[in-house]
C-alpha positions as CSV (number, residue, x, y, z in Angstrom):
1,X,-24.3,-39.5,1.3
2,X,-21.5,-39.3,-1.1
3,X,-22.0,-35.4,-0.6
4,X,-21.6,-35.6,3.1
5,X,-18.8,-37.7,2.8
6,X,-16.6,-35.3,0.8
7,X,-18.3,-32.6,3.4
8,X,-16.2,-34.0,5.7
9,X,-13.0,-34.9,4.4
10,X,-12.8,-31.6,2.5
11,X,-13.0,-29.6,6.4
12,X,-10.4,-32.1,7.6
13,X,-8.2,-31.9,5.1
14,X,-8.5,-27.9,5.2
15,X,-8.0,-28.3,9.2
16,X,-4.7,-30.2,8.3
17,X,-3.8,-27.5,6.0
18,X,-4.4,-24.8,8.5
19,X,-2.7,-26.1,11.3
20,X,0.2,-27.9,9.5
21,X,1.2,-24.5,7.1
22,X,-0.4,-21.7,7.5
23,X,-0.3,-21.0,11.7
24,X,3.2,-22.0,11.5
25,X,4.4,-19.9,9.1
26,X,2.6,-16.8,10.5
27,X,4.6,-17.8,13.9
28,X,7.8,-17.3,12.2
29,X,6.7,-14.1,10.4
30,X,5.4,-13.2,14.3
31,X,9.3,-13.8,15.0
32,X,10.9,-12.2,12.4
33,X,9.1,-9.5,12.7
34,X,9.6,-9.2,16.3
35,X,13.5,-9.5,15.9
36,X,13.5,-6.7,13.6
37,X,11.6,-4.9,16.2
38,X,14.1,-5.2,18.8
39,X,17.1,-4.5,16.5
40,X,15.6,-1.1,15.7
41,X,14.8,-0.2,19.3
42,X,18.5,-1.1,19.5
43,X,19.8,0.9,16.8
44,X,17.0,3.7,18.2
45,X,18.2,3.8,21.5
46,X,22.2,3.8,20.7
47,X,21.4,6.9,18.0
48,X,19.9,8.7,20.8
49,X,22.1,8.1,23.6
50,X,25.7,9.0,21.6
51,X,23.4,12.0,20.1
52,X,23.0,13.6,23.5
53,X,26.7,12.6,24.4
54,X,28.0,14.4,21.4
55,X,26.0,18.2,22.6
């Protein structure tokens, strides 16, 4: 019983865990990373446009 018992609390507590830390912080990576994505289309489309101004 006492088996079952820690069974339990060890998948809830590893619940709490996943939902409380980790999917969070992979959000924010999900952000940074997408911020960092649209600063280099940015900086991409900028380099291209004065490139072709310049010839």
């Amino acid at each position: 019983m006492g088996r079952l018992v820690m069974l339990v609390i060890g998948a809830l507590l590893g619940l709490f865990v996943l939902f409380n830390f980790l999917l969070p912080m992979l959000a924010g990576l999900i952000k940074i990373a997408l911020i960092i994505g649209v600063v280099a289309l940015v900086v991409f489309i900028t380099v291209t446009v004065v490139g072709k101004s310049r010839s």
